[in-house]
FIVEXSE-990475 format. One record per residue: residue in three letters; z, y, x of N, C-alpha, C, O in turn. Coordinates in steps of 0.1 Angstrom, whole numbers, plus 5000, padded with zeros to 4 digits. Layout:
REM FIVEXSE-990475
+---------+------+------+------+------+------+------+------+------+------+------+------+------+
| drenkol |   nw |   nv |   nu |  caw |  cav |  cau |   cw |   cv |   cu |   ow |   ov |   ou |
+---------+------+------+------+------+------+------+------+------+------+------+------+------+
|     Ala |    Z |    Y |    X |    Z |    Y |    X |    Z |    Y |    X |    Z |    Y |    X |
...
+---------+------+------+------+------+------+------+------+------+------+------+------+------+
REM end
This chain:
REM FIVEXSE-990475
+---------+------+------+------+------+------+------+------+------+------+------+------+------+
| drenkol |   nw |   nv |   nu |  caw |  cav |  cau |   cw |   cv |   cu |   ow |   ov |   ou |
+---------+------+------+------+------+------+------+------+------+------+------+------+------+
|     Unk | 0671 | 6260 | 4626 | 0679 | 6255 | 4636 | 0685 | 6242 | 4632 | 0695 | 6241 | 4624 |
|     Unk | 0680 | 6234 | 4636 | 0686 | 6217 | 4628 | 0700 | 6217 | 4636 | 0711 | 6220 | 4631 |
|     Unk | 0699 | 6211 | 4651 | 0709 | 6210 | 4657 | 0724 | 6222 | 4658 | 0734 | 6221 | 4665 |
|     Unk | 0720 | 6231 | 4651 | 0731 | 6242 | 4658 | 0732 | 6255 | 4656 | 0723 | 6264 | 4655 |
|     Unk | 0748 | 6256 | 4656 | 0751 | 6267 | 4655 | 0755 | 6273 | 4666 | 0760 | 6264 | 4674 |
|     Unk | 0754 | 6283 | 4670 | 0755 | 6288 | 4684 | 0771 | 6286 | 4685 | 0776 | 6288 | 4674 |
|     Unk | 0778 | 6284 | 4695 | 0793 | 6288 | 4701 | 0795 | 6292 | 4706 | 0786 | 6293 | 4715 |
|     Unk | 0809 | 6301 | 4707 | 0814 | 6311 | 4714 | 0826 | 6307 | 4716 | 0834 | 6303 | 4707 |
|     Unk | 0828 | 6307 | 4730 | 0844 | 6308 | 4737 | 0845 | 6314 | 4745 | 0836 | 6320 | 4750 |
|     Unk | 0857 | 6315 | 4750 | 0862 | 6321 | 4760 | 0863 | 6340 | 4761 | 0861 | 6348 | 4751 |
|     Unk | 0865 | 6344 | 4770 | 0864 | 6356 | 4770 | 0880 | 6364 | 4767 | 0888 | 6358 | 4760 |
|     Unk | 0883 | 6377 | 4774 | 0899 | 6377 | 4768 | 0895 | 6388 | 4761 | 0888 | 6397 | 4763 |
|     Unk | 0908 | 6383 | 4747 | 0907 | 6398 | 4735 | 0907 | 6409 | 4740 | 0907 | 6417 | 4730 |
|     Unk | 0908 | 6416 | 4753 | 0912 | 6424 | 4757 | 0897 | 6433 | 4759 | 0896 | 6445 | 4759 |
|     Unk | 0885 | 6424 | 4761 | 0873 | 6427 | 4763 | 0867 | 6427 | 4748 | 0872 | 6422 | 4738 |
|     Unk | 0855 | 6434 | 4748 | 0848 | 6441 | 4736 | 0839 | 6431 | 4733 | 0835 | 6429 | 4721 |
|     Unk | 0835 | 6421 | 4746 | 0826 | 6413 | 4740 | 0827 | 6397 | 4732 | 0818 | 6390 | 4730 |
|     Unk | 0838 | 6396 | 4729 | 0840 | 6386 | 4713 | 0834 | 6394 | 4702 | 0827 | 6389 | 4694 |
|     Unk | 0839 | 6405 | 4703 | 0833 | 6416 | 4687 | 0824 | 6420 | 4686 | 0818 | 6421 | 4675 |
|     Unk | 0820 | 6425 | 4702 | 0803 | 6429 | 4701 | 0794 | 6414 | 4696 | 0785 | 6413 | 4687 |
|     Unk | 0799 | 6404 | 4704 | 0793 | 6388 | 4698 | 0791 | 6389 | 4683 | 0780 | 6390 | 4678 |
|     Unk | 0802 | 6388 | 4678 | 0801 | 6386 | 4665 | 0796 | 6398 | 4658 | 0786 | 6394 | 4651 |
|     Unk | 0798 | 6410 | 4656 | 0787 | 6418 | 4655 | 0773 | 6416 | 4653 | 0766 | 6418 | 4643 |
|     Unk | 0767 | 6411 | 4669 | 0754 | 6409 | 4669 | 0750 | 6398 | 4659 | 0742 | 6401 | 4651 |
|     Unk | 0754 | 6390 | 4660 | 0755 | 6377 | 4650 | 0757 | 6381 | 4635 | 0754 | 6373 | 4626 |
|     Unk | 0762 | 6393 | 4631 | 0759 | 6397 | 4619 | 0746 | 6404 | 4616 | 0739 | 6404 | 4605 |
|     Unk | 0744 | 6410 | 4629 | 0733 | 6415 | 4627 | 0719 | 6406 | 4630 | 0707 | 6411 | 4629 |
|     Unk | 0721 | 6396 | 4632 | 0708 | 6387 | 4636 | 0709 | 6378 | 4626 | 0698 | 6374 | 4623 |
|     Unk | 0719 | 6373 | 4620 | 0721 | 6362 | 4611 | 0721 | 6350 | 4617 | 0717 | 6341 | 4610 |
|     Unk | 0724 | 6347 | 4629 | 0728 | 6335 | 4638 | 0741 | 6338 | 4634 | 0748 | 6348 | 4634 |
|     Unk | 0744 | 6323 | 4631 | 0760 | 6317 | 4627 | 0765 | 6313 | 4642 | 0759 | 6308 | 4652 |
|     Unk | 0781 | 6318 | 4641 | 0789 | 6313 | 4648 | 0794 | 6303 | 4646 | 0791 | 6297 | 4636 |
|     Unk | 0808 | 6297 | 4655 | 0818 | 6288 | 4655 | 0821 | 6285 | 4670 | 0814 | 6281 | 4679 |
|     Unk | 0838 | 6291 | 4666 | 0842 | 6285 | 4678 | 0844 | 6269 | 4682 | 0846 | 6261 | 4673 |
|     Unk | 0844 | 6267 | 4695 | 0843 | 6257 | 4696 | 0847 | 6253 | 4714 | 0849 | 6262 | 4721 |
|     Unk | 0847 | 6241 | 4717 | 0847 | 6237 | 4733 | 0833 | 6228 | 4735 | 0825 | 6220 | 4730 |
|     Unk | 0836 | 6237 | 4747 | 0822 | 6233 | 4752 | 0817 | 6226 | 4766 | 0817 | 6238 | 4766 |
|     Unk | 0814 | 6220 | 4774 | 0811 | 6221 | 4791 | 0803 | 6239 | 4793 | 0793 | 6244 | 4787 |
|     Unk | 0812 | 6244 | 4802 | 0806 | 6259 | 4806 | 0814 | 6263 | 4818 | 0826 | 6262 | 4819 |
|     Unk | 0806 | 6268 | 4825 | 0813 | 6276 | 4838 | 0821 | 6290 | 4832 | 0829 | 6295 | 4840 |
|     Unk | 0819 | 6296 | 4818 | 0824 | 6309 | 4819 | 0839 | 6306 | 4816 | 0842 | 6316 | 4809 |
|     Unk | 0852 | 6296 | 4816 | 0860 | 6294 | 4816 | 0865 | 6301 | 4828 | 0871 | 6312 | 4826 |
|     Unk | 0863 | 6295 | 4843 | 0871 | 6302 | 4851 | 0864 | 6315 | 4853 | 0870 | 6318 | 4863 |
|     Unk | 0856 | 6325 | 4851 | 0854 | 6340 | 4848 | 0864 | 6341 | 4839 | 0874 | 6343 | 4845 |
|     Unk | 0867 | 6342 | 4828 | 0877 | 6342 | 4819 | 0891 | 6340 | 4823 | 0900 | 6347 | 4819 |
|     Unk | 0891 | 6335 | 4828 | 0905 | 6329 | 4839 | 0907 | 6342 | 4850 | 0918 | 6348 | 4852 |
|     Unk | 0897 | 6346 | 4856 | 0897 | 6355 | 4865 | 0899 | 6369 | 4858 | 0901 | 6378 | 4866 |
|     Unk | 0898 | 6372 | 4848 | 0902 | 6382 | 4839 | 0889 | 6390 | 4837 | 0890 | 6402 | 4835 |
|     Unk | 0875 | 6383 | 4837 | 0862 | 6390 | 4836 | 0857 | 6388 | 4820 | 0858 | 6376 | 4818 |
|     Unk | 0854 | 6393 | 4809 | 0842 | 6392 | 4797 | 0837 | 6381 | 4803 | 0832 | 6381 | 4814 |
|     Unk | 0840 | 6366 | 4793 | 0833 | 6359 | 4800 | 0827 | 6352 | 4784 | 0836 | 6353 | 4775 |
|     Unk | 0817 | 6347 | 4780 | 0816 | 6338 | 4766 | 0805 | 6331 | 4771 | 0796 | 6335 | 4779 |
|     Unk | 0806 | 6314 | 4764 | 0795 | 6307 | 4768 | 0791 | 6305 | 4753 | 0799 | 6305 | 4743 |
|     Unk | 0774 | 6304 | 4752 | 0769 | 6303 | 4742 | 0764 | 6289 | 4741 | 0757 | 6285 | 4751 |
|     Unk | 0764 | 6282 | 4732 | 0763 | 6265 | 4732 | 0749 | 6264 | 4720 | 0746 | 6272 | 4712 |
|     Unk | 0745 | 6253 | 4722 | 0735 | 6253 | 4710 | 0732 | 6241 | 4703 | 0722 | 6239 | 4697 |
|     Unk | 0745 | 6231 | 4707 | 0748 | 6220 | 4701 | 0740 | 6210 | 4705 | 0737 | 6200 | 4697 |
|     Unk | 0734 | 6210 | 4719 | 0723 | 6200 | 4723 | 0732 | 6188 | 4727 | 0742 | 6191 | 4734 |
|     Unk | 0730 | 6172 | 4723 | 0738 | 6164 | 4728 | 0731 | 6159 | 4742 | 0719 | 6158 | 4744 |
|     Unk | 0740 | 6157 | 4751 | 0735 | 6161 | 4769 | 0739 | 6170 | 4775 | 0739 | 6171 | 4787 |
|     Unk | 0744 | 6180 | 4765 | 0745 | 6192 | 4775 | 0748 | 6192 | 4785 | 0755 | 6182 | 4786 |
|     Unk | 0748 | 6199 | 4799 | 0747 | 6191 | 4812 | 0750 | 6181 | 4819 | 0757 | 6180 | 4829 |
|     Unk | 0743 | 6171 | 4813 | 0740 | 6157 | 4817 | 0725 | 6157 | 4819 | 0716 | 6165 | 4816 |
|     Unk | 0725 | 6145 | 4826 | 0709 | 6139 | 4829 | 0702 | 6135 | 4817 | 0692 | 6128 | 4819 |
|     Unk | 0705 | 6138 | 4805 | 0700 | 6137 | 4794 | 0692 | 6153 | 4788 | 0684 | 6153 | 4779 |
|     Unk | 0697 | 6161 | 4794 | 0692 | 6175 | 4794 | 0677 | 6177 | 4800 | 0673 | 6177 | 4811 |
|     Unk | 0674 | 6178 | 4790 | 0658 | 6174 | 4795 | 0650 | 6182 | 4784 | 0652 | 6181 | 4772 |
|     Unk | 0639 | 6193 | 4791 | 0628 | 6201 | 4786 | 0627 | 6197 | 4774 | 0633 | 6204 | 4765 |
|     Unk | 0619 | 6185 | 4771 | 0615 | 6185 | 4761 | 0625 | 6182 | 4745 | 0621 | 6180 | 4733 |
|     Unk | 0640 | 6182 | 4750 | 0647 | 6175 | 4741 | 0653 | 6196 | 4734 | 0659 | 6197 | 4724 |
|     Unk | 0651 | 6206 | 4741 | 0655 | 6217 | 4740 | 0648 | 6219 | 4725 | 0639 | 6211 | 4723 |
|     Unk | 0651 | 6228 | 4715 | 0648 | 6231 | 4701 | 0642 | 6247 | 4702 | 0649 | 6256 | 4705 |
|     Unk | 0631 | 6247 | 4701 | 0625 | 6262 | 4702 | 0630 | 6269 | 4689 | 0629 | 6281 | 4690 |
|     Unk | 0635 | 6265 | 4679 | 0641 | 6279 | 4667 | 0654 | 6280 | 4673 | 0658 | 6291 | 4672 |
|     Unk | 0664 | 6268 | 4680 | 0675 | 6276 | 4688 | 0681 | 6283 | 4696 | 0691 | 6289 | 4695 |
|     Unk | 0668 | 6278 | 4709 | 0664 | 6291 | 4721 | 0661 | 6303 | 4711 | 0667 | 6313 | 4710 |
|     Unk | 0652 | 6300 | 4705 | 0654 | 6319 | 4700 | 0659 | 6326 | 4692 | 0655 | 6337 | 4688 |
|     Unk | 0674 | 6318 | 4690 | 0682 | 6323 | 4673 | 0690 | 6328 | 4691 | 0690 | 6340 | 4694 |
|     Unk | 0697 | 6319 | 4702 | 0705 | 6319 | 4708 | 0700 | 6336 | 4717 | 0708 | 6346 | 4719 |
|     Unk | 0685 | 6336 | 4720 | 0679 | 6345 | 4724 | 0681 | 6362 | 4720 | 0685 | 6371 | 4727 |
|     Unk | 0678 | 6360 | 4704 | 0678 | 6372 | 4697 | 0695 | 6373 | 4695 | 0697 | 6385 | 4692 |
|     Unk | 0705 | 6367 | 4695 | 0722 | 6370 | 4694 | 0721 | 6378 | 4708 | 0724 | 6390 | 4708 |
|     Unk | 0716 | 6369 | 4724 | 0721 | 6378 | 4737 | 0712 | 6389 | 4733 | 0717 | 6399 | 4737 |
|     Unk | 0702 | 6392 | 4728 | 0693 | 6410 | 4731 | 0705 | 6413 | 4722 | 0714 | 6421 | 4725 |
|     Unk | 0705 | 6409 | 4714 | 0710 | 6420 | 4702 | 0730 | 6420 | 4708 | 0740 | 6421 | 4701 |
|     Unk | 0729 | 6419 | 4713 | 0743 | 6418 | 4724 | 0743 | 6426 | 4732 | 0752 | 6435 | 4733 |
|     Unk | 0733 | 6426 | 4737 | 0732 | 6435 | 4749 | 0731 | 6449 | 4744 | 0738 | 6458 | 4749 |
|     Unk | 0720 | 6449 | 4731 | 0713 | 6464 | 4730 | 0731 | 6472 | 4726 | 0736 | 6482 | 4731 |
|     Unk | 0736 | 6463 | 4718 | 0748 | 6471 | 4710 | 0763 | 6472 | 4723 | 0773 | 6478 | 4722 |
|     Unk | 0757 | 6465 | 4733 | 0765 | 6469 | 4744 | 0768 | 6481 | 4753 | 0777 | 6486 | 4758 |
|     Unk | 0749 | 6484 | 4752 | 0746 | 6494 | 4757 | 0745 | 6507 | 4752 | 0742 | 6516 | 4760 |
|     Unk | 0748 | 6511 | 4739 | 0749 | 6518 | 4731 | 0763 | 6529 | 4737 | 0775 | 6526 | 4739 |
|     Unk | 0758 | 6540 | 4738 | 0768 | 6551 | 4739 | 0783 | 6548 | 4730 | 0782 | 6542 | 4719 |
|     Unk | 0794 | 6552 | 4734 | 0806 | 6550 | 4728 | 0804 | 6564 | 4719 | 0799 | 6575 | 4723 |
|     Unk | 0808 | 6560 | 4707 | 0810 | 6571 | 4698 | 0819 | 6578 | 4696 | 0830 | 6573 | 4697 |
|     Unk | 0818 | 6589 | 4695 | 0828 | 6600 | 4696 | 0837 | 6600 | 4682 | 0846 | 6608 | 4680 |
+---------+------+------+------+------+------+------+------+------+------+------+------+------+
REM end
């Protein structure tokens, strides 16, 4: 991953998914860092929903400079394998 470390913002402590985040990220070995970002999950977050945007340090990021071929295929899939492995440990029965 040249360009990046994935980011995480937003989201209220009150929700599981900052910890489940970083969790996964321990378990995938994609590095975090918070950071600010351009992302719509701000006002979800605002609205009192689990909200985190994940960033991958592309310069452009939603600008007209955002363009296919400028995207990094080892950080689509570090950014990839953090949301599965998010999801799977989300979905995971609560332990007794």
């Amino acid at each position: 991953m040249s360009s990046s470390l994935c980011v995480i913002l937003g989201g209220s402590p009150a929700h599981a998914l900052p910890g489940t985040l970083d969790q996964a990220a321990r378990l995938t070995g994609v590095p975090l860092r918070a950071g600010a970002m351009a992302s719509d999950n701000r006002r979800y977050a605002a609205a009192g929903l689990a909200a985190i945007g994940i960033g991958m340090g592309m310069p452009g990021y939603q600008t007209p400079a955002e363009t296919p071929e400028r995207v990094e295929p080892d950080t689509l899939l570090a950014a990839a394998r953090l949301l599965v492995a998010t999801v799977w440990l989300l979905a995971q029965p609560p332990r007794a």
